[in-house]
N, C-alpha and C positions, 0 to 999 in steps of 0.2 A: 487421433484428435489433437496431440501434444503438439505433435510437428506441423502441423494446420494452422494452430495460432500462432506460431513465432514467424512460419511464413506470412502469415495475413498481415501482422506485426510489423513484417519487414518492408512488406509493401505499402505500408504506410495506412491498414485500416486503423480505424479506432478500436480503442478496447478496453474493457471495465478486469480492475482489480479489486474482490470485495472478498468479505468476508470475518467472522467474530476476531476481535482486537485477539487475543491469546486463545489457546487451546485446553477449551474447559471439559471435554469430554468427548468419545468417537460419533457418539449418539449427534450433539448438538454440530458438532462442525460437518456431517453428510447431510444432515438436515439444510444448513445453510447452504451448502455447494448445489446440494440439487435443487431448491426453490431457486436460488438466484440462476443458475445453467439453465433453468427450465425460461424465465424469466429472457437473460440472453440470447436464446436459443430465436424467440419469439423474434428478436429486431437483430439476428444476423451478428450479432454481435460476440468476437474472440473475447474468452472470459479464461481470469485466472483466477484459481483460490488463495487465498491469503488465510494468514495463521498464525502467530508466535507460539514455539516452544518454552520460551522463556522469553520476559521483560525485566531486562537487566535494570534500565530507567525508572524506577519506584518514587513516588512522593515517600511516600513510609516505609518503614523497615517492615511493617506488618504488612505491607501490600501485597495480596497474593501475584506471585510471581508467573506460575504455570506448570505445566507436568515435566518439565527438562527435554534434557537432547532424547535421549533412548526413548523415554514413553512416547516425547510428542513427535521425533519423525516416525515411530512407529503408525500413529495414528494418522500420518500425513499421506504415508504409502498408504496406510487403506482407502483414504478417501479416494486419491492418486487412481487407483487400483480398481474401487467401484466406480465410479463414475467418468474414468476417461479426462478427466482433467487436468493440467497442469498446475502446480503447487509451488507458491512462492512464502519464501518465512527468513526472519530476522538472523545476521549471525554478528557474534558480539566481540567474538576472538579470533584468533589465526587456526586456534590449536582446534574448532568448532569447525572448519569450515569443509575439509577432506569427508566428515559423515554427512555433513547437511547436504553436498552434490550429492550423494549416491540416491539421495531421496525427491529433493529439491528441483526444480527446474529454473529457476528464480531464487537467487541469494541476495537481498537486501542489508544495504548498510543504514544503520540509522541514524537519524541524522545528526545526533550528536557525534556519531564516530564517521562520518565525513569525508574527517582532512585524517583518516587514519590508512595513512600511505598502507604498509603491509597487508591490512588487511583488504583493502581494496585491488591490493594486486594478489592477493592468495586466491580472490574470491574471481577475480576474471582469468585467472587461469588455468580453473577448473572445467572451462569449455562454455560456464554453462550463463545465463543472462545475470545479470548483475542492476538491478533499480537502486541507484544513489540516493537515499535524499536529502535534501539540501537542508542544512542545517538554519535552524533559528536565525543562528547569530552570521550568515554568509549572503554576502552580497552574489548574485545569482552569477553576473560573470565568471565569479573564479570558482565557479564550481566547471567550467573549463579544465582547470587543475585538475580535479579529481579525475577527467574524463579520461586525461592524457596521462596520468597513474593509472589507469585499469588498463592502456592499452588494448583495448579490444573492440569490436563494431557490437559487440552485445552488449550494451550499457543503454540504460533509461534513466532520466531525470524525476526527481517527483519534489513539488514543491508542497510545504506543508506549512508558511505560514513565517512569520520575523515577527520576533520579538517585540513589546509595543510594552514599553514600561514593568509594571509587576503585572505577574496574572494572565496577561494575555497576548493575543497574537492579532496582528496584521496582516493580510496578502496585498502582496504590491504584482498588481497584476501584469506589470510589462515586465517582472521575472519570467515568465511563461513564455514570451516571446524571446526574450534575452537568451534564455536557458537553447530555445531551438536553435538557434546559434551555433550552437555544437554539432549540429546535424544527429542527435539523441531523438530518441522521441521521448515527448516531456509529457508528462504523467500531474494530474492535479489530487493531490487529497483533501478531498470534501467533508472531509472528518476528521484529524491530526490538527487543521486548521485554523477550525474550531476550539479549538482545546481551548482551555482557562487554567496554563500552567499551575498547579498547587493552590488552583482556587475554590477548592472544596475544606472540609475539616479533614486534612490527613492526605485529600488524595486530587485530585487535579477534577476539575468540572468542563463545563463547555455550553456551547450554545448550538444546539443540534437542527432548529429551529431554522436554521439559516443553513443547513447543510444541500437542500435541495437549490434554493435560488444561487448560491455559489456556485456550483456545479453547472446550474446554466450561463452562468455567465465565463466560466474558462471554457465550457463549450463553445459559445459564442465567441470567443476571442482566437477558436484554433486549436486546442488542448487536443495530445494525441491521445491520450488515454484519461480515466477517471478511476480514482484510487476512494475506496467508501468502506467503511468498516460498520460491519449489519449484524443485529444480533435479534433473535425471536424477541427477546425482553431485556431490552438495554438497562431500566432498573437492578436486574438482577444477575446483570453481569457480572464477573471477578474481574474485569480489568477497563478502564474510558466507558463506565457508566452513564455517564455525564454527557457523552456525547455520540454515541453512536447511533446510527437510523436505524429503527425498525424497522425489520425483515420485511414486515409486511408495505412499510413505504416504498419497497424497491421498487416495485412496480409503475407508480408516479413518478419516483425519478426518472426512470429509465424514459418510461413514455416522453417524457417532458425534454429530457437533453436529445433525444435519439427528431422529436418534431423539430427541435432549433439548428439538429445539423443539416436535417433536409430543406430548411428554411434559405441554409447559411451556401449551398450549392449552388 
């Protein structure tokens, strides 16, 4: 199935990356991989699981972080392992990047660490797919730069959103076309997006509310992929509380973007 999506990928289908913000337990994240696969499976649709082992980016010092490198790629192969999917998760260092391939199919830079030459070139020449995403503060062009630092045809764009005073985020939606430019396929997150940088007491909030008609609308504009971070009970999440979709909403998203691309044929 691994090798099925990257080819689909390559041929230019669409594809959804989804899955709980950080890695709160083995139980919660095969729960999530298999309703949302089950979900996918339904509209044809190549799916990745997403996951962090660790969030290095905290509002607070007390912010639960997540179960580290060792617990959480262990839990990553399992999922990996039960369900036949391919597995994408954050890396924050150079010295991170050699274990996270052995597990990983997908190594993500965040988008604070960007413009971090090194680690973008450790991380593409591991073999293995590399999703950039484009930082807050980066005008969508010169994330060009970062493409032509990885060196490699396995690089994804994912737009998550600029900076718009304290607190919050803008999508300037002709980044998504700018971005394809590169010949990447560009990836949208309908949830990072969202975000209300440190606009909680302690910890960052959002507006989740808006996560579904966003989504239609970079569908509607072309977007190769959709990047959604889903949790059974966003409330009671440890990490983007504030903004994540309910598991159970996947379903109407899905329905919703997957009508606008047959619309859009």
């Amino acid at each position: 199935m691994t090798e099925d999506v990257f080819a689909r990928i390559e041929r230019g289908e669409f594809f959804l990356i989804a899955g709980p913000c950080v890695i709160e337990s083995e139980s919660l994240c095969l729960q999530v991989a298999e309703a949302v696969a089950e979900l996918a499976e339904r509209h044809n649709l190549p799916y990745i699981f997403k996951s962090s082992y660790t969030k290095a980016n905290r509002t607070s010092a007390d912010s639960p972080t997540g179960p580290g490198l060792e617990a959480g790629l262990r839990i990553l192969e399992k999922v990996k392992t039960e369900t036949g999917l391919p597995v994408l998760t954050d890396v924050h260092e150079t010295a991170e990047v050699s274990a996270v391939a052995e597990v990983a199919n997908v190594l993500q830079i965040p988008a604070f660490l960007c413009r971090q030459t090194a680690l973008i070139q450790a991380a593409a020449q591991t073999g293995r797919w590399v999703n950039i995403k484009k930082g807050q503060f980066m005008a969508p062009e010169d994330m060009a730069n970062a493409v032509t630092k990885a060196n490699t045809t396995k690089v994804m764009l994912t737009e998550r959103g600029t900076t718009f005073g304290y607190h919050d985020l803008v999508v300037d939606f002709r980044s998504l076309l700018i971005m394809k430019e590169t010949g990447c396929p560009v990836v949208f997150d309908a949830t990072h997006s969202l975000q209300l940088p440190g606009g909680g007491a302690g910890v960052s909030s959002g507006r989740p509310e808006f996560v579904i008609p966003m989504a239609k609308a970079a569908v509607a504009i072309g977007v190769d992929g959709l990047f959604v971070e889903t949790h059974p009970k966003p409330a009671e999440a440890l990490s983007d509380a504030g903004v994540m979709l309910p598991l159970d909403e996947m379903a109407a998203l899905l329905n919703s973007i997957m009508q606008i691309r047959q619309a859009a044929k």
